[in-house]
N, C-alpha and C positions, 0 to 999 in steps of 0.2 A: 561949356555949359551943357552942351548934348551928353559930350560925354558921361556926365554927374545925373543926370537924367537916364540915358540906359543902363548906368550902373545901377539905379536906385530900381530902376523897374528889372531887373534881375536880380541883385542884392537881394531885396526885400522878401518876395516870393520863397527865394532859399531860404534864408531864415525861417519864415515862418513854418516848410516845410520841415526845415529840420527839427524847429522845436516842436513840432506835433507828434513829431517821429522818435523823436528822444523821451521829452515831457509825457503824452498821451493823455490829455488831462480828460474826466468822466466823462464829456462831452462827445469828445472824438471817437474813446472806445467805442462808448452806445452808439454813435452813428455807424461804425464799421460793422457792429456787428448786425444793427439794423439792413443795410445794403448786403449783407452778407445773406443774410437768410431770406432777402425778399430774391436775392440772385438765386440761391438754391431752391427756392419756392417755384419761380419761375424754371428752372431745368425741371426738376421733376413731374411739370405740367408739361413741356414740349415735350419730352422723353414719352411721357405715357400717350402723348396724341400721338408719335409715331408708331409705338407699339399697336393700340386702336386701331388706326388702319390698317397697318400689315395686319391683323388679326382681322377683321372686316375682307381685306383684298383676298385672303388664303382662304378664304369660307366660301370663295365664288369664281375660286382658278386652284389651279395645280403649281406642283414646285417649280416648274419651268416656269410657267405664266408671271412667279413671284421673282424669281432670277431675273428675269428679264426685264423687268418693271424697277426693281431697285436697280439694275446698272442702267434703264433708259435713264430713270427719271435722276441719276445721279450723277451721270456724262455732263461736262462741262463745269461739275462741283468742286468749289475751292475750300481750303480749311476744313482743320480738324472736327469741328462741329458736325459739317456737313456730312463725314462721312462716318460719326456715330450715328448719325438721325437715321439715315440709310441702313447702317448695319442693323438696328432698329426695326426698321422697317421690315428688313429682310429674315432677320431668326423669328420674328413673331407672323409673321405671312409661311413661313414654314409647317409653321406648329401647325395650322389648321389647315392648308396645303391639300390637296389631293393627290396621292401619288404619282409621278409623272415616272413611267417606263425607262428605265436606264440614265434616269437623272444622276447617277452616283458612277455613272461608267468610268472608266476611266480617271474617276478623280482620286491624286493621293490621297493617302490616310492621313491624317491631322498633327502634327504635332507640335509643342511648343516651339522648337525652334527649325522651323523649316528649313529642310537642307534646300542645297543647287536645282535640283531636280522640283520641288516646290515652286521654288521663286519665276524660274522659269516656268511651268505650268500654267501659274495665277497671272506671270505678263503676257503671255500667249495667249489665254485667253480673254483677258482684257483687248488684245490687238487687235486679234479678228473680230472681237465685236464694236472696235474704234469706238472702243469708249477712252477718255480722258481724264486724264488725273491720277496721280498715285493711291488715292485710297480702294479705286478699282482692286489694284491686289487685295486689300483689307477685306473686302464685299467677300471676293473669289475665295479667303480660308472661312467664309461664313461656311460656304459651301462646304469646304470639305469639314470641318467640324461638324457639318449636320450630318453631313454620309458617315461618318466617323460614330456617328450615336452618342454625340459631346464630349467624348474622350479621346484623349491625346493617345498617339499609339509611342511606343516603344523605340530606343535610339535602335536596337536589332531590327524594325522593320519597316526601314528608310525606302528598300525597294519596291514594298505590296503597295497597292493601290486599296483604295476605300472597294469593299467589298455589297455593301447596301446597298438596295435598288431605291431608301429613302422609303 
């Protein structure tokens, strides 16, 4: 008898799933596509409150002040989310940014596909600032893509470094 009972409370569920997923009757559309656009309603209001304050924060600190603040305040962050929000935070605290003195020292130049010498750089400097979390590296090509001036450099110039003082 249990048995015919856990079957029934599993049975039943699939079924209905599948025929939702097969059938689609007008009902289910419109509700999917309802949750769909209240889900994308809702990003495109968290996205623009990150861009807001990194744009707010860079109006009242320099480019370093803005680095430092997106990898404080993003140290110990899990999930892909979280390290959009962050990048967010950080290209839009940029733009308004005060110049910070040899903020682009040293940092490669950008490229789609980061070679060895990249990867290592962006872990490096994640390390010694004992930040956490793989998106760190992510944060770190924010950087070099702004010292870069948003363009990607060239596979011939794997060895220059970003030349912009930002």
């Amino acid at each position: 008898m249990l048995k015919k009972i856990i079957l029934a409370l599993v049975l039943i569920p699939t079924l209905v799933g599948v025929f939702l997923w097969q059938v689609q009757p007008a009902w289910w559309v419109e509700a999917k596509a309802e949750w769909l656009a209240d889900f994308n309603a809702e990003r495109e209001e968290l996205a623009a409150t990150w861009r807001n304050d990194g744009l707010d924060f860079g109006r009242e600190n320099d480019q370093a002040s803005c680095l430092d603040k997106a990898l404080n305040d993003f140290d110990g962050c899990t999930g892909f989310q979280c390290t959009v929000n962050h990048g967010r935070f950080l290209n839009a605290c940029l733009e308004t940014a005060a110049a910070t003195e040899n903020f682009c020292e040293d940092v490669p130049a950008f490229r789609e596909e980061p070679t060895e010498d990249d990867k290592s750089w962006a872990k490096y400097a994640c390390w010694d600032r004992n930040i956490r979390g793989e998106g760190c590296r992510l944060l770190m090509r924010q950087q070099q893509l702004f010292c870069s001036d948003g363009k990607a450099a060239d596979a011939s110039d794997a060895a220059a470094p970003a030349s912009a003082d930002g």
